[in-house]
KEKE-3310 file (N, C-alpha, C; in steps of 0.2 Angstrom, whole numbers, plus 5000, padded with zeros to 4 digits):
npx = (4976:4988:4990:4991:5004:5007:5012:5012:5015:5012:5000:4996:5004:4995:4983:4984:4983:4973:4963:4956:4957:4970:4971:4965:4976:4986:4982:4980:4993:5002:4996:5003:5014:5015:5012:5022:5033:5029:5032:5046:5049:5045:5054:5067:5067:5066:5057:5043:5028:5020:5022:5021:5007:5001:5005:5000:4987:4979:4975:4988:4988:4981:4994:4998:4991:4991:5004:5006:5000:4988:4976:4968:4968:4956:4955:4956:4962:4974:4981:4981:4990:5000:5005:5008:5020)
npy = (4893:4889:4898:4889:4889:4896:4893:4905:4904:4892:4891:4901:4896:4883:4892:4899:4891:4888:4896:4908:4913:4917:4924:4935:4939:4942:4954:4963:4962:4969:4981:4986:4986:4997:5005:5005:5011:5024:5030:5027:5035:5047:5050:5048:5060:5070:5075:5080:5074:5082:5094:5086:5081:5096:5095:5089:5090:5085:5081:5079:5072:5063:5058:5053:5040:5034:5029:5022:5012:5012:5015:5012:5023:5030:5028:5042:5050:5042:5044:5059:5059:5052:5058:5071:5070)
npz = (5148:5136:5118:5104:5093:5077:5061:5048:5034:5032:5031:5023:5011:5008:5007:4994:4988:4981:4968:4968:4979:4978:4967:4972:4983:4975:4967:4977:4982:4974:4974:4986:4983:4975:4982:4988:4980:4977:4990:4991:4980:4984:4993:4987:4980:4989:4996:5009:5016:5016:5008:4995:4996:4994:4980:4976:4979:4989:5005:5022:5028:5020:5012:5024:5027:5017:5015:5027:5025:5030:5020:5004:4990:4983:4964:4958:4967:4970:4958:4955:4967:4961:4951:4959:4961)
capx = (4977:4992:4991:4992:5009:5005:5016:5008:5022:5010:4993:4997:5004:4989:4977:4986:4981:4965:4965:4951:4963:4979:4971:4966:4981:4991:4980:4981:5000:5004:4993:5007:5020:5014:5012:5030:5037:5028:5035:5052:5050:5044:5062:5072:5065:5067:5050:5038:5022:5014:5023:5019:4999:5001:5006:4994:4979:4977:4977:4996:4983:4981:4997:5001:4987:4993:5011:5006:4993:4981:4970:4971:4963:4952:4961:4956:4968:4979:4981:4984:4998:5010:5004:5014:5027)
capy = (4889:4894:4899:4888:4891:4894:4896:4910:4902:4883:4893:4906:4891:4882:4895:4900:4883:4892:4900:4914:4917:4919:4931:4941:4940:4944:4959:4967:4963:4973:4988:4987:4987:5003:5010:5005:5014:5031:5031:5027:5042:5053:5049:5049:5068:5073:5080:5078:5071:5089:5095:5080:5081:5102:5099:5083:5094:5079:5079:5078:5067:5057:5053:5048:5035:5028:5027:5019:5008:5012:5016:5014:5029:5029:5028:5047:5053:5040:5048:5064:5060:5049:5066:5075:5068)
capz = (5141:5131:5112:5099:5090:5068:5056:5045:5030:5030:5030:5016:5006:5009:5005:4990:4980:4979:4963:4970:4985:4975:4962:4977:4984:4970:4967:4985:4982:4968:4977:4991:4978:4969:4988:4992:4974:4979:4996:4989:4974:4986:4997:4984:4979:4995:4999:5012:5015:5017:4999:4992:4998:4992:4973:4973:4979:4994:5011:5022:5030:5014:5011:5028:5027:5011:5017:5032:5025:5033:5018:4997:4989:4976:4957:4956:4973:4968:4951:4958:4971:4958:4948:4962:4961)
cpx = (4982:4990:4994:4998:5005:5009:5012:5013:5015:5003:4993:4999:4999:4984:4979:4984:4975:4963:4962:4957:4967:4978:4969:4971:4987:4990:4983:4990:5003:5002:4999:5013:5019:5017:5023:5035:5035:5031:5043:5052:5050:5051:5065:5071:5064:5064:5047:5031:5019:5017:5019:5011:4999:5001:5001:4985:4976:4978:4984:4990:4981:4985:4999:4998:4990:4999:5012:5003:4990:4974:4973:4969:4961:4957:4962:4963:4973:4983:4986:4991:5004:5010:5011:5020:5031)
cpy = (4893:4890:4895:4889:4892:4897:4898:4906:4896:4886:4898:4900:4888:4885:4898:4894:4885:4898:4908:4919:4918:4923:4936:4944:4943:4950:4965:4968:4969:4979:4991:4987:4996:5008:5010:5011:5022:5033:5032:5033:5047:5053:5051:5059:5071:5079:5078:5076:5076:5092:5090:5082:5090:5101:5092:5086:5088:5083:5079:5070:5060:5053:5048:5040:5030:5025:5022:5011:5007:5013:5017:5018:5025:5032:5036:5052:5047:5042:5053:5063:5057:5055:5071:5076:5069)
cpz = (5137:5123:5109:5094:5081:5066:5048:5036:5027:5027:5023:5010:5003:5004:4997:4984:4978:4972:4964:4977:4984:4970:4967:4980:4981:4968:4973:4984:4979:4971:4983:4989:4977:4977:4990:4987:4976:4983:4995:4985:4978:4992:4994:4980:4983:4999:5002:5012:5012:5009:4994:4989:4994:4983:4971:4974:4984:5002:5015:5024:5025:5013:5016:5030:5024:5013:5023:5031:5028:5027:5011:4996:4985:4970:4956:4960:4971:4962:4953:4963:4966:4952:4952:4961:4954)
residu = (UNK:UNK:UNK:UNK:UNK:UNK:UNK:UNK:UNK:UNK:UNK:UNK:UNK:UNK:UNK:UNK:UNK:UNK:UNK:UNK:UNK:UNK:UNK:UNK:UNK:UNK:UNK:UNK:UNK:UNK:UNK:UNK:UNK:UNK:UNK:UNK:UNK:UNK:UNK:UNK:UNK:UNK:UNK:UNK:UNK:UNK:UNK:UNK:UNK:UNK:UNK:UNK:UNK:UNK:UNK:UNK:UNK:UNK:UNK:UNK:UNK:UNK:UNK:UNK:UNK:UNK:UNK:UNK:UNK:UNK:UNK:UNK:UNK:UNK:UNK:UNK:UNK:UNK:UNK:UNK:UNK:UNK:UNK:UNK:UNK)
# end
């Protein structure tokens, strides 16, 4: 039986008329924003994860999480690493 084709574009549209699902989404959004501007600062300053994690008092392991998105921190560790920087 072959897969259904979906265009992820009609469903997100969609799901977006939902005022509860477009305030989540626009929340989570903003979080991947912040993430992308860290990632970018910490490029343009030409330090590494493991520096980075040393003067933020985290993990390297922390930031490669967050940089990966694999994981948001808490506002505390968040704090501290745009602190690092």
């Amino acid at each position: 039986m072959p897969f259904e084709r979906v265009n992820i574009k009609d469903i997100l549209e969609k799901e977006l008329t939902n005022k509860e699902v477009s305030a989540h989404f626009n929340q989570i959004k903003k979080e991947y924003e912040l993430i992308e501007q860290i990632v970018l600062v910490r490029k343009q300053l030409n330090i590494t994860q493991s520096e980075l994690a040393k003067k933020a008092h985290v993990s390297q392991q922390a930031i490669s999480r967050l940089e990966n998105e694999k994981h948001i921190p808490n506002m505390d560790t968040l704090l501290r690493i745009v602190d690092g920087l």
